[in-house]
C-alpha positions in Angstrom: 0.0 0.0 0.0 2.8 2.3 0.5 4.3 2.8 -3.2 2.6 6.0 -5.4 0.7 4.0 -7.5 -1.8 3.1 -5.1 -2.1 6.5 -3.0 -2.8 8.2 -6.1 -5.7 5.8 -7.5 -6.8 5.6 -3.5 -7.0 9.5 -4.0 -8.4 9.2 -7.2 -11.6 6.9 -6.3 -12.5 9.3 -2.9 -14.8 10.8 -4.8 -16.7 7.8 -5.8 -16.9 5.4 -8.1 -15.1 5.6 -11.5 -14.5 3.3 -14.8 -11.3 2.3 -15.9 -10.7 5.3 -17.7 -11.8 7.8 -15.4 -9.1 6.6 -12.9 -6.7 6.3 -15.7 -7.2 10.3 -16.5 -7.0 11.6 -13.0 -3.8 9.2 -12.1 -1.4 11.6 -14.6 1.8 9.4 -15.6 0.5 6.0 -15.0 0.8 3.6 -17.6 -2.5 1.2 -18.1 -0.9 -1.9 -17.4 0.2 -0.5 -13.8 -3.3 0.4 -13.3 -4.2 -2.3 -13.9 -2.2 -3.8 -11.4 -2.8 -1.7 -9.0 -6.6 -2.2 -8.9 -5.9 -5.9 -9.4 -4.0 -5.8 -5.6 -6.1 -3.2 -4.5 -9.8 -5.5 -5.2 -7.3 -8.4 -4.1 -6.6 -6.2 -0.8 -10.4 -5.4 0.1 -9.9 -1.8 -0.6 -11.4 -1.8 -4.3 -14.8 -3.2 -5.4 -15.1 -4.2 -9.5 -18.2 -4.0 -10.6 -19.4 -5.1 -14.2 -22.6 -4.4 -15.3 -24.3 -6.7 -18.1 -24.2 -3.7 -20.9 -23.0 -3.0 -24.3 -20.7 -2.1 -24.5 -19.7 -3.8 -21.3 -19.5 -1.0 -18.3 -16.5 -1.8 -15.3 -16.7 0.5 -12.1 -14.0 1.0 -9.4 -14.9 2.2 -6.0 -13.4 2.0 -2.5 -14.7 -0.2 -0.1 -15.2 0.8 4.0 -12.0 -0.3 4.5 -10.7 1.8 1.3 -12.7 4.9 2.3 -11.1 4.7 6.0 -7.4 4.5 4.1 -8.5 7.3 2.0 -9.2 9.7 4.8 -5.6 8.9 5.9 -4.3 9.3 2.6 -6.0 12.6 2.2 -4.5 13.6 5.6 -0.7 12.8 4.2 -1.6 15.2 1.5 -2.9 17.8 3.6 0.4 17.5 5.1 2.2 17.2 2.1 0.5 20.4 0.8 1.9 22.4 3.4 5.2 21.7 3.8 6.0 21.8 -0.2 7.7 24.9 -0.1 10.0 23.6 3.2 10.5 20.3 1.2 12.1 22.8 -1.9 13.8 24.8 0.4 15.7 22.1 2.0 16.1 20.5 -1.5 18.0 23.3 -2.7 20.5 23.8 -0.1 21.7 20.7 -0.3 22.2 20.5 -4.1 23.6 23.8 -3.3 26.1 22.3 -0.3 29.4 21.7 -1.6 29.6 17.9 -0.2 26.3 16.8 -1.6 27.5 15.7 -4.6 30.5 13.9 -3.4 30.6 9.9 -2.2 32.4 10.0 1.0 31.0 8.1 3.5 30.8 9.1 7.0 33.9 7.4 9.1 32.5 4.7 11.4 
């Protein structure tokens, strides 16, 4: 549960239930077959419901269970969090790309 993947489709389905596609859209940079994947371990997981409805063309929706919904409020929280501490998170970023021993491969003397 912990790699980007599955934060960001967690994030994606909060606001309810969504096809393939929809997810696809809203999770920028990930490739189809890791979606696929990743709502593969998620449904495996008990986070994710599939449902397929008896359509044509055939309709798939994704949607977070209880359990998913209760990860999803912590997920959102991690954000929150995220959010506001960006600009520290640069900050610190550049000063060390800016330290003179940051690029070097010294290790520390043990």
């Amino acid at each position: 549960m912990g790699d980007k993947w599955t934060l960001l489709t967690i994030t994606a389905l909060a606001s309810g239930p969504l096809r393939f596609t929809a997810v696809h859209e809203q999770v920028v940079g990930i490739s189809q077959r890791m979606l696929s994947q990743t709502l593969r371990a998620l449904t495996r997981d008990g986070l994710v419901t599939r449902t397929a409805y008896p359509e044509v063309p055939p309709r798939v929706e994704h949607a977070l269970t209880s359990l998913g919904r209760s990860l999803s409020e912590a997920v959102e929280e991690l954000v929150r969090r995220v959010r506001g501490h960006q600009s520290d998170v640069v900050r610190n970023r550049n000063e060390f790309d800016q330290a003179p021993t940051a690029n070097t491969a010294n290790p520390p003397n043990v």
